[in-house]
N, C-alpha and C positions, 0 to 999 in steps of 0.2 A: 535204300528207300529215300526218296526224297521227300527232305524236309518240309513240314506244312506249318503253314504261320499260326500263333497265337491268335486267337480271336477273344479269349476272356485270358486276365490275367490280376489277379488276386495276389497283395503283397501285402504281407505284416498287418492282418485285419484284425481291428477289436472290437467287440459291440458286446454293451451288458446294458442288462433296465435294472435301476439300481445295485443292491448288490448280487446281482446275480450275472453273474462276468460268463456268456455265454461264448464266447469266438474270444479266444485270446494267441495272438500270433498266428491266424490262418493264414495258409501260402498255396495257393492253385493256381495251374497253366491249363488250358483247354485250347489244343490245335483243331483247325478246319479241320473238317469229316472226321472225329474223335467223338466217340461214345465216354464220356469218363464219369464213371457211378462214384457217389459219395455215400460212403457205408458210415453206419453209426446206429447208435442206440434210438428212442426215444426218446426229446428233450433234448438232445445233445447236441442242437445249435442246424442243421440243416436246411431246414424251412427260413431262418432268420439270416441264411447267407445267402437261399435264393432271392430274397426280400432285397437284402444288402446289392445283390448282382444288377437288379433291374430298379433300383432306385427308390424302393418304396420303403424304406430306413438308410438313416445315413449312419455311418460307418462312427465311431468314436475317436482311432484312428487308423490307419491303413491306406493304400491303395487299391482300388477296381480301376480296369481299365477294360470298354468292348470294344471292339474292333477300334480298338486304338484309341478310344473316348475316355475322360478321367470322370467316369458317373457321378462322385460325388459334389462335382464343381459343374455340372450342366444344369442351365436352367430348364422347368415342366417342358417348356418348347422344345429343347435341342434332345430332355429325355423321352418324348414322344417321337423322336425321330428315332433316334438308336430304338424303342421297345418296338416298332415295326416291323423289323427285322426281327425279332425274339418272340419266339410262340412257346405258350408257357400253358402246361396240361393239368390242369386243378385236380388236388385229390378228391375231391367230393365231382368232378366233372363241369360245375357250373354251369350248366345250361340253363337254357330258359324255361320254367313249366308251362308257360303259357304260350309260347310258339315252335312252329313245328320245327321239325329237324331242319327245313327247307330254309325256315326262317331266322334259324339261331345259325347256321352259316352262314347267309346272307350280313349275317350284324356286323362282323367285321370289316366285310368288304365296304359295306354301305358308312360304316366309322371313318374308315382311312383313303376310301377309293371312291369320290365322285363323280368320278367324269368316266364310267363305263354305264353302258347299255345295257339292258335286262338280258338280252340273247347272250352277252358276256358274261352277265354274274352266274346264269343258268348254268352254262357250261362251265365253270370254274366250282359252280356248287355240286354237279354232277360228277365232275374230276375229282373232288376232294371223296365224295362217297365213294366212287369207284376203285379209290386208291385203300379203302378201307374196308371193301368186300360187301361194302351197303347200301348201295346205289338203290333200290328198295325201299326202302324206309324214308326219301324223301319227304314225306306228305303224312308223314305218320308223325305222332305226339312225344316226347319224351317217355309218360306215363306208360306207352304200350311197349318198351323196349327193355330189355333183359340189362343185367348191371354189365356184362359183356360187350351187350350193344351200343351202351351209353358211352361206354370209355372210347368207342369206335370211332363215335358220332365226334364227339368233342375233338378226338386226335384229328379227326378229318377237319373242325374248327381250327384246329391249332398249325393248319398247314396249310388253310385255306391261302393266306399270306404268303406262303412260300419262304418261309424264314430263314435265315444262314444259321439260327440259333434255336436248338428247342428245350426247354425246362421240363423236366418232368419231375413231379412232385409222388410219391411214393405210388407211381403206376399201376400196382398190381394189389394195392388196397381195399380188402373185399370181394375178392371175385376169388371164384373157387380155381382150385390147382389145373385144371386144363384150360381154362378161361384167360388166368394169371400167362398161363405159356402161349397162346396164342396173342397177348397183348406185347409179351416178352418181343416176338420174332415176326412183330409186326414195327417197332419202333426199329429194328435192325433192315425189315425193308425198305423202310421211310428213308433211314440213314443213306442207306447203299443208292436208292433211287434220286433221290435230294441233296444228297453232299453235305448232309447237316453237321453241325457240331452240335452235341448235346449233354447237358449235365442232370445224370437219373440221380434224384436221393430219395434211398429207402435202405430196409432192414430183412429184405426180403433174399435171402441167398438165392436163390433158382434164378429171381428178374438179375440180381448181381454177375452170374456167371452165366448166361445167355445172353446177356448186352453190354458185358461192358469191353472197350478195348485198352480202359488202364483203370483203377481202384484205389480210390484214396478213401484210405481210414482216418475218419474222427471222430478223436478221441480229448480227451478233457480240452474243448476248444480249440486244436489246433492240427492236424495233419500227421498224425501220428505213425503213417509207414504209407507207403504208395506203392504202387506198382500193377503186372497182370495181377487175374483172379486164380490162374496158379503160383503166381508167389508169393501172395498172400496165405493163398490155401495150404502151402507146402511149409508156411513159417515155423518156426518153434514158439515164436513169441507168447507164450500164454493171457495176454491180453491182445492178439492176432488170432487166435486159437479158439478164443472164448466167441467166434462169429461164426465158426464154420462145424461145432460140435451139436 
């Protein structure tokens, strides 16, 4: 197989808010068009390495490096350029309550992209719904959309940009067990369609073994065994063991 470049690379990271030492010694590699799910508990530091990743905490100490950029030494300016490229999918969805689907897609383009034309954003807001089965609900409210629809909406925001990079923060949170697998084997089309690399964190086994194509477990702050989701699944390790019983 040929070899595919690192595009996130995480080395020797520590970050604690006082004494509570959340990430100590993490080490992560995420190659172009690589799904690689970060399993762990609740609390267990996840959310605070995707923070760590995209600049919005700086590291105590360690290395991040995106597509070759040392993020904790970029000024706001040069981290607005690299976060451009990285679309990043909120557990709660984030939208907006008060404008329409039409228009909470639009937000992005209209943030980063001002020198296109309405016939352009149209079509690129329409590509985005059509890549997520929802081209429909343009014109419709947040408030009228099922928790299904919502995560739909938003992943269609999150790709509006066309990212090399996509976050996903516990994707399948709250939405009932058919719901969950249809958002599961929608992030694997996005993938295969888009060329993305993406780092999913959650605790959700079904989303872990339907997306991911390598598995790093953490565990007390730091990367405690890696690998597929059948090497994991097939461990003896009883604290490997204690995720898939």
């Amino acid at each position: 197989m040929e070899a595919r470049e690192p595009v996130i690379i995480v080395e020797h990271l520590y970050k604690g808010f006082g004494k509570n030492k959340v990430l100590k010694d993490f080490s992560l590699t995420v190659h172009a068009n690589e799904n690689v799910v970060v399993l762990g508990k609740s609390g267990s530091g996840k959310s605070v390495l995707i923070k760590c990743i995209i600049g919005l905490l700086k590291p105590d100490r360690g290395r991040i490096k995106v597509f070759g950029k040392d993020i904790p030494d970029l000024s706001e300016e040069e981290l607005d350029e690299v976060r451009v490229r990285i679309g990043f999918l909120f557990q709660g969805n984030a939208l907006y309550d008060s404008m329409t689907v039409r228009e909470n897609l639009e937000f992005p383009l209209r943030r980063h992209r001002l020198n296109q034309t309405q016939a352009e954003v149209d079509r690129l807001v329409m590509d985005a719904l059509e890549n997520v089965g929802l081209p429909h609900t343009v014109d419709m409210m947040p408030s009228e959309l099922s928790g299904g629809m919502l995560k739909r909406v938003a992943l269609a925001r999150t790709m509006i940009l066309q990212p090399d990079i996509i976050l996903y923060d516990e994707p399948t949170t709250g939405l009932d067990p058919v719901t969950a697998r249809e958002i599961d084997h929608l992030i694997v089309q996005l993938q295969k369609k888009f060329h993305t690399a993406s780092i999913i964190i959650t605790h959700d086994m079904h989303c872990v073994k339907n997306t991911a194509d390598h598995v790093a477990l953490l565990l007390d702050g730091r990367v405690y065994t890696e690998g597929s989701y059948s090497d994991l699944k097939n461990a003896d390790d009883p604290q490997v063991r204690q995720f898939f019983e």
